[in-house]
C-alpha positions, 0 to 999 in steps of 0.5 A: 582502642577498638573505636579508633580502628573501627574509625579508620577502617570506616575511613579507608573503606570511605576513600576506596568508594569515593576513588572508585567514584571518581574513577567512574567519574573521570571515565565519563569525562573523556567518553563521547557523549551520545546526547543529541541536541536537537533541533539546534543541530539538525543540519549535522543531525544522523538520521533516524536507522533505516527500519525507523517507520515515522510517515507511511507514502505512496513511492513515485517513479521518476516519471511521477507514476504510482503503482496503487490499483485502489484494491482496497488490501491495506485499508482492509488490513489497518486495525486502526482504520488510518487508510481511506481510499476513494476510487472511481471507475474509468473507461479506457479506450478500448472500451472497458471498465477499470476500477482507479485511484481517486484520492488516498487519505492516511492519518498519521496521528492514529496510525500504529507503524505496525505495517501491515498495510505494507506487508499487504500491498500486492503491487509494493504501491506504498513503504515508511520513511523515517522522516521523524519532523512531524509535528503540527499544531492542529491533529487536522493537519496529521491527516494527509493525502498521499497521491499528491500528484495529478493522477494521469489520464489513460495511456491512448492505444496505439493505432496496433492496439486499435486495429487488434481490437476491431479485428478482436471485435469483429472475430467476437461479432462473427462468432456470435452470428455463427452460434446464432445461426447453428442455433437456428438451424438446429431449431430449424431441423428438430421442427421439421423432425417433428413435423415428420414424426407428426405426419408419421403418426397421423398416416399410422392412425389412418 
């Protein structure tokens, strides 16, 4: 008698766990799936969240200019060493020096997304998009050169700028000369102090 009871009540507690199961199971039936099938829906396919960091790029204004100045801050910060920079200096029109971008290299297979590099960048000359299709067949090809633009000549000064230069220019020169001149005429005054001093003492010793 007890092994019928026991039967049943195996029984009901069977069909408790399998309605519960199929109550689970219909549930799923009619959630939206949340499965992505990529790439066949790429079209109609969300894009990543904003945060998302996927490939590191130089930003461009609409007239095709970059703010990087070549300081060196996110190659110097990168723990992975995936920056390289080339620099070069120029000479601006006014006639002076300027350290300026050459070439900006990025390796993007070693890269960690960490950000450090954009968190460093004093002039905000470099941000991540979430631009995830990045798959190549060579690791070559992950290396890339982010100022893919021409760099811009030097802006010529205009004929403002040019005549404030000279006029700062001669200012400079004049100063100089003015230096030059009390210099020497101070060199002029103590020789002849001393000169004095000299005679003074030789008429004493007479």
């Amino acid at each position: 008698m007890s092994s019928v009871k026991e039967y049943f009540t195996s029984l009901g507690t069977g069909i408790a766990s399998l309605l519960k199961g199929m109550k689970v199971t219909g549930k799923e039936f009619i959630t939206p799936k949340i499965t992505e099938r990529y790439p066949e829906n790429r079209l109609t396919h969300q894009s990543a969240a904003d945060r998302f960091r996927a490939e590191l790029r130089f930003v461009y204004d609409a007239e095709g200019n970059h703010k990087c100045i070549a300081c060196g801050s996110c190659e110097r910060n990168c723990p992975n060493g995936t920056i390289s920079i080339e620099s070069k200096m120029v000479t601006t029109p006014q006639g002076t020096k300027k350290k300026k971008l050459d070439k900006y290299f990025y390796d993007l297979g070693s890269c960690t997304f960490c950000q450090l590099c954009v968190t460093n960048c004093p002039t905000d000359a470099i941000e991540f998009v979430n631009d995830f299709e990045q798959a190549v067949f060579t690791r070559s090809k992950l290396v890339k050169q982010l100022n893919y633009l021409p760099e811009k000549p030097e802006p010529e000064p205009t004929p403002e700028e040019l005549a404030k230069i000279a006029a700062e220019r001669e200012a400079k020169i004049a100063e100089a000369k003015a230096k030059a001149a009390a210099a020497k005429a101070a060199k002029e005054a103590a020789a002849k102090a001393e000169g004095a001093a000299d005679a003074a003492t030789q008429q004493e010793n007479k």
